[in-house]
C-alpha positions, 0 to 999 in steps of 0.5 A: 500500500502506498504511503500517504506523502506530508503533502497529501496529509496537508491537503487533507487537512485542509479540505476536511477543515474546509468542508466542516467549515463551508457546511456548518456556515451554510446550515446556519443560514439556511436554517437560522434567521440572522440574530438568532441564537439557539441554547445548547449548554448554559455555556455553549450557544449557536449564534448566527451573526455576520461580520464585514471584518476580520476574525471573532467578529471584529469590525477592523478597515475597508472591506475590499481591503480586508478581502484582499489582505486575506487573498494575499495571506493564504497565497503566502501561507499556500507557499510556506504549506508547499514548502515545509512539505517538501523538508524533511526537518520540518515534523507533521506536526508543524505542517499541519498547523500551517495546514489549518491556517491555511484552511482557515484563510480559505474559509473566510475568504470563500465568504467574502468571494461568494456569499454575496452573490449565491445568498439573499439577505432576508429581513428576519425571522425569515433565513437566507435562500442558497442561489435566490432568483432575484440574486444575491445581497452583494457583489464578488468580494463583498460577502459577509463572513458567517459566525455562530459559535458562541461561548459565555462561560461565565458573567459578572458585574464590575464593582460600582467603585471602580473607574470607567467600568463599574456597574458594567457586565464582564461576559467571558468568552464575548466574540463569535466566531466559525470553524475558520477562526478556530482552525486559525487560532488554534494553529497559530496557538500551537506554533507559537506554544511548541514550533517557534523554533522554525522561526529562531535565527539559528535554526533558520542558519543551521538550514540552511548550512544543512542544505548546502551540505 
């Protein structure tokens, strides 16, 4: 039996996160209406929001300019998958944290791309039409980002005594995010908490004396 090669494992991780991603998207808003949330734990939610901005909901800059700066970072990032994946000093386990970076980048890109056009946008309670008659609520480029995942762990109001937030409600974990951002936070997590040696000078050295050998 043929031995899957690092690259193959890279794709694969990348179409399994992409597919779980796309798919859990386009259920939320075809069986949601936007504003919506359904309790499933005291602590876990699904929260159908969208976002013209960058990951966990944040509204940050132009949106033709965040699409862009998306396409031109998984571009980069598609170019360290391809070549870590042909090194052998690099271990699986740094390719495939690249891989859900990668993959995350893509999710939230195909939104931007193509939501726009292949989705209305229904005033609620009615939910998004997959490929409406009359077209979608947005050109290429200008979809919303979808997010539904949603964790209050815990709330509490600040002392009253205190300067500029007394009285207000503290809510851990506020943002909302998708399967993207996940996929993206948790690789980026994980380099920096066990491969940030690939990023060290004397390793990137040692490479490439290694290579010239």
């Amino acid at each position: 039996m043929k031995r899957i090669t690092r690259g193959q494992w890279a794709v694969i991780i990348v179409v399994a996160i992409l597919l779980i991603d796309q798919c859990t998207k386009i259920a939320v808003k075809t069986n949601m209406y936007l504003g919506e949330t359904i309790d499933i734990t005291g602590w876990f939610k699904i929260a159908f929001i969208e976002n013209n901005g960058a990951a966990f909901g944040m509204e940050i800059g132009d949106k033709l300019f965040l699409t862009l700066f998306r396409i031109v970072a998984a571009g980069a990032l598609g170019y360290l998958l391809w070549y870590i994946t042909r090194r052998e000093q690099y271990t699986m386990g740094f390719v495939a944290c690249v891989a859900a970076l990668e993959a995350g980048a893509i999710g939230n890109i195909i939104d931007c791309m193509f939501y726009g056009i292949i989705f209305n946008a229904p005033i609620p309670p009615e939910v998004a039409v997959l490929f409406p008659e009359g077209g979608g609520y947005a050109g290429f480029l200008y979809g919303r980002v979808v997010d539904m995942l949603y964790f209050p762990l815990f709330e509490f109001y600040w002392p009253d005594w205190m300067p500029f937030i007394g009285g207000e409600l503290f809510e851990f974990f506020r943002p909302v995010f998708n399967i993207a951002d996940s996929a993206i936070t948790v690789g980026m997590l994980c380099i920096i908490l066990f491969y940030r040696r690939y990023f060290l000078s004397d390793h990137s050295t040692q490479t490439s004396n290694n290579n010239g050998q």
